[in-house]
N, C-alpha and C positions, 0 to 999 in steps of 0.2 A: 477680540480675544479668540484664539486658536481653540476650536473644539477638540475633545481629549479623543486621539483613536481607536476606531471599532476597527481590530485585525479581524483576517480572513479565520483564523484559529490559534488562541494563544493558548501557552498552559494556564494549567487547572488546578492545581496543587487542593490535596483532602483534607487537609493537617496531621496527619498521622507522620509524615512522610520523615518530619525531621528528628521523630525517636527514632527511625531506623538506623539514619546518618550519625545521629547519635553516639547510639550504639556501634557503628564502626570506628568510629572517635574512641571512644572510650575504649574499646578491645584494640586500635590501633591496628586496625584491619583497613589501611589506605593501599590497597593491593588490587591486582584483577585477578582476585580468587577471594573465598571468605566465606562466612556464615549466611550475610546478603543475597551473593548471589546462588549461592545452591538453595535457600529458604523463595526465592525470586522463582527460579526454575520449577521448584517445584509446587509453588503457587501458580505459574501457567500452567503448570501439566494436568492441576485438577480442574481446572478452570476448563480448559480445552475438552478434555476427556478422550475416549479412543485409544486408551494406554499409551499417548506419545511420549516422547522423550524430548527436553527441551533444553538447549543452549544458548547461555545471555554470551551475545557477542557485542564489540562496539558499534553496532550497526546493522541496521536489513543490508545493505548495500553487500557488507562483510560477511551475509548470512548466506544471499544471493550467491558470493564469489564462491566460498566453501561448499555450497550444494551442487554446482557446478562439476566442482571439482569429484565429490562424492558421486556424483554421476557417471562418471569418467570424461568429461568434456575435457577435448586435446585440440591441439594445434590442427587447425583448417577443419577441425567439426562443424558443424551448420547446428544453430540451434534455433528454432524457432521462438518468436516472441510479440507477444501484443503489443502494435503500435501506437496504440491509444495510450500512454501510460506516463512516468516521472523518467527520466534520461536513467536511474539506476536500477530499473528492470533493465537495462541493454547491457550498459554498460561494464558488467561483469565479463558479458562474453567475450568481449574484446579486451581483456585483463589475462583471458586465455589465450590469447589469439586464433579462438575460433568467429565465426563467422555466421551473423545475426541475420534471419529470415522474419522479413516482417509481416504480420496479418493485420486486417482490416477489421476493424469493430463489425455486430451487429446491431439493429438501433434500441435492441430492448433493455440492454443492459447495460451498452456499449463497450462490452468486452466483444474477447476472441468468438469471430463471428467464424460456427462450423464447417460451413461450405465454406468459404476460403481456404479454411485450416486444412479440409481433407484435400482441396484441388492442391494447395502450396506440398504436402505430402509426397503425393501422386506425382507431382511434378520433377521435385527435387528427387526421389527414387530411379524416374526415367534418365533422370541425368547423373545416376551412378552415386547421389551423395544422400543415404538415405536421412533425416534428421536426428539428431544425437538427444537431444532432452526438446521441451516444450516450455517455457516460461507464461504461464498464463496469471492476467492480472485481476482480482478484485476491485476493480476500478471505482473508487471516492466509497469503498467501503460495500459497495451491493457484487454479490454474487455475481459470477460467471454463470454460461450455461453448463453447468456441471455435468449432467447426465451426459448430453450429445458433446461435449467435450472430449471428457474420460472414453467415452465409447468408440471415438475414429483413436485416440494414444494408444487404448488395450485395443484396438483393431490392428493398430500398424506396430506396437510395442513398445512407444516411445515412452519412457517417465516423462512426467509432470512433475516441474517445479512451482509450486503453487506461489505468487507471491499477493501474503493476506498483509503486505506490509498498511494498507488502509482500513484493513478489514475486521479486525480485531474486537468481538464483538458481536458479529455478522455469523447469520449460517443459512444455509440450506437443507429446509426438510429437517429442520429438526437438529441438524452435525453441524458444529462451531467451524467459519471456515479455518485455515491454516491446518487441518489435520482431511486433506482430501489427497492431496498427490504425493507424490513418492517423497518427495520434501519439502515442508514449509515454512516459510518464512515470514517473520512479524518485524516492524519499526516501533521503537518508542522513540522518534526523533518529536522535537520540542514542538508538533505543530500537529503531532499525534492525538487517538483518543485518550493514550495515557501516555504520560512521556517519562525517561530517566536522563533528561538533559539531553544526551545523545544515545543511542543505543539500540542493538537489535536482537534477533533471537533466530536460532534455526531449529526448525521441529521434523523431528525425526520418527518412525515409527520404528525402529530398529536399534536398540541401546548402544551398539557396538556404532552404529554409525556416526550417533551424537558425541561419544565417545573418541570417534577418529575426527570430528567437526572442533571439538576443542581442543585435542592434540594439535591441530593445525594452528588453532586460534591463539595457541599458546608458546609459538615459534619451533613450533615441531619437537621439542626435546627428547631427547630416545630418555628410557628409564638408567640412568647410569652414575656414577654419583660426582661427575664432571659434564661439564656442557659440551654432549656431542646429540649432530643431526644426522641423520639419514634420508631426510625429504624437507624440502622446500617448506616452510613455515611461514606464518603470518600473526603480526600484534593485534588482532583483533578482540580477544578475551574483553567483558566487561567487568568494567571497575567494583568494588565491593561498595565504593559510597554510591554509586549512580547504580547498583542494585539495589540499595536498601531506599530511593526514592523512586523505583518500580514497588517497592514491597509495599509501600502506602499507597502506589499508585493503583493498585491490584485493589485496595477496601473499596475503591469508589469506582471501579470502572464499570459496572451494572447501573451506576448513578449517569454517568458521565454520558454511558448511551440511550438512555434515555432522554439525557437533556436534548442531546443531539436529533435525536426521531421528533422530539416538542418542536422545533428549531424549523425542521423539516414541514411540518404541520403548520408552523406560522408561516413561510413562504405560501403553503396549498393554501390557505385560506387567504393570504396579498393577493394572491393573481391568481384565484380563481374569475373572476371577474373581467380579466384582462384579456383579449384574444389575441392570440399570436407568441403568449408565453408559458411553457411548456413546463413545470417542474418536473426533475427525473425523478422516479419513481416505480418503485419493486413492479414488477410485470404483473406479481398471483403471488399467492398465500405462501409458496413455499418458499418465497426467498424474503429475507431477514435479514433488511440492512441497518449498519448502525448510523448510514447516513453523517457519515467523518465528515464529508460537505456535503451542503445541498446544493444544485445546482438547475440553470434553469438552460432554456434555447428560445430564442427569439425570430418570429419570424417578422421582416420588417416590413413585407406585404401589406400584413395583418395590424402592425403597428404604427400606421404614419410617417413611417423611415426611422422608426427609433430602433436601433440595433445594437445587439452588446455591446459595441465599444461607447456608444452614447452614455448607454446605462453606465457604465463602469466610471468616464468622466462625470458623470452627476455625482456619483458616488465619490467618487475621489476630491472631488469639489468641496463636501463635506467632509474629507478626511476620515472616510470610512473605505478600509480594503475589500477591493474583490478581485479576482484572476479569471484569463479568459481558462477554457479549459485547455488539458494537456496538450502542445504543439506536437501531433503526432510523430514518431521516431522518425519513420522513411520521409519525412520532410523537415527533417534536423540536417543544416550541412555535413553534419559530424557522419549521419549513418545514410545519406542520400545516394551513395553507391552499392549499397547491398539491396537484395534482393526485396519486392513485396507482392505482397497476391491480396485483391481483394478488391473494391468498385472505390466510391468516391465515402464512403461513411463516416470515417474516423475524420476526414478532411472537413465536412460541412458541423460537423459538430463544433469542431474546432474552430471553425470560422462564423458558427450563429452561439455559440454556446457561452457562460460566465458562469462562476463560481461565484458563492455568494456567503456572506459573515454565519460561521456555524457552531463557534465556539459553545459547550458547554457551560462559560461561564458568563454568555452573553444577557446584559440583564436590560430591564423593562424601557429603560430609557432609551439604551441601545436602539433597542428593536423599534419604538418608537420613532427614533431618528431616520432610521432604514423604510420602513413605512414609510415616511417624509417626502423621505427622495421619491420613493416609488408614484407617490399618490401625486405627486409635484409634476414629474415626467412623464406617466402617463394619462393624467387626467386636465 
């Protein structure tokens, strides 16, 4: 008999979710506008805090492209962006047909690693093309180095596009990420810490901004009382029912991170014991992940020759998901011609690194089974 699958993160659902739906039914608000989603909006906004301003788009992806844009990124711009990350941190840039600078993780966080960031800078200015924005990633939900980040962008001037699409949840020192750089972006894509089916949000600290983000997101429509444009527009807007299952998914997302940091804590405690495997893990007190996945690195030295991909076949063997970590960008065929600055970092993660079952909704048996393998393989 086929044992029932442990995903890498499914949804979560609170039950609240489907009075929201509901009640769009009932008001016959199946639109991407409505009650949903501005009661949505502005349930992140108090959530976030920082007085930002929040637009539900169908997607981080969508959120990404629009902040972009609100940046002014144009044609043959250079944007910089963290190569450690999901293909849709890039992939906006070249929606622009500008042109994507990649940086090298550093190993604490494994985000944008600073010395790279300032030499890539430095570099690109010599050669006449100073950087237009900065795409920087919360990567599997833990903080960036924020301070030394922020400090080479307001050194050189560049905005920071923050993408807290993992992050949601997460903060540093105290600030919820998604309200650090000049514009933010969240996912509630279905594998999220909260999800609305599909869907995303761009955060803005500037009213007028979020205000031109959904103009955009709503096919550009000048105010007129016939359908006329004067700029390029995009169907982005999110839907009123797949807001009002954000608006239940908003009671439990304090729950949901928590489970997730539990999840986090049953890994430390597996393979404390193990040497050669590493669970990632906040550097110091000030950062505040919600740990969307846990993940670990394998050293095979250490291990007998047991190496992620081993672990990962054990696991799969049981019919339980895990993923190696993100194939970084500058060694995606897609983006292997553009530019990168940085040593070997993001590359040996990716190549000792596995992502491992983090769901909130992961229960005792689960985790039992996951134990199994582990105790099986390496002992």
């Amino acid at each position: 008999m086929t044992k029932s699958k442990i995903w890498l993160s499914s949804p979560h659902m609170g039950g609240t979710e489907q009075k929201y739906v509901k009640e769009a039914f009932d008001s016959n608000w199946i639109a991407p506008l409505g009650p949903n989603v501005n009661g949505f909006e502005n349930d992140i906004e108090k959530y976030l805090g920082q007085d930002v301003h929040v637009g539900a788009l169908s997607s981080g992806t969508a959120a990404i492209h629009l902040g972009l844009i609100l940046l002014g990124v144009k044609d043959g711009d250079e944007v910089i962006c963290q190569s450690m990350t999901f293909s849709a941190s890039a992939n906006p840039i070249t929606y622009l047909k500008a042109i994507p600078i990649f940086i090298d993780s550093e190993p604490e966080t494994w985000n944008l690693c600073p010395v790279a960031l300032e030499n890539a800078i430095q570099d690109r200015i010599l050669k006449g093309k100073k950087p237009k924005a900065i795409i920087a990633v919360h990567l599997y939900g833990m903080p960036y180095k924020i301070d030394e980040i922020h400090d080479i962008a307001k050194k050189y001037d560049i905005p920071i596009l923050e993408d807290s699409a993992e992050a949601l949840g997460s903060y540093y020192k105290n600030q919820k990420c998604g309200t650090f750089g000049e514009i933010g972006i969240l996912s509630f894509n279905g594998n999220k810490i909260i999800t609305t089916s599909g869907g995303g949000a761009i955060v803005t600290k500037i009213k007028a901004q979020k205000d031109k983000a959904v103009f955009y997101s709503t096919q550009s429509r000048d105010d007129a009382p016939h359908y006329q444009h004067s700029e390029i527009g995009y169907n982005y807007r999110m839907s009123n029912i797949c807001a009002g299952i954000g608006r239940g998914q908003m009671e439990v997302l304090d729950d949901h991170v928590n489970l997730r940091r539990k999840m986090h804590e049953f890994y430390l405690n597996l393979f404390e014991s193990i040497p050669g495997v590493k669970v990632f893990t906040a550097p110091n007190e000030d950062y505040f992940s919600n740990y969307w996945l846990s993940a670990i690195t394998i050293d095979s030295k250490l291990t007998n020759g047991i190496d992620s991909e081993k672990l990962r076949l054990a696991f799969e063997s049981e019919n339980i998901e895990t993923r190696p970590l993100w194939k970084p960008m500058h060694l995606q065929p897609v983006f292997e011609k553009y530019p990168y600055y940085g040593e070997m970092v993001a590359k040996k993660l990716f190549e000792n690194g596995l992502c491992l079952p983090s769901g909130s909704n992961t229960t005792d048996v689960e985790k039992e089974r996951i134990m199994n393998v582990i105790q099986r393989l390496f002992t």
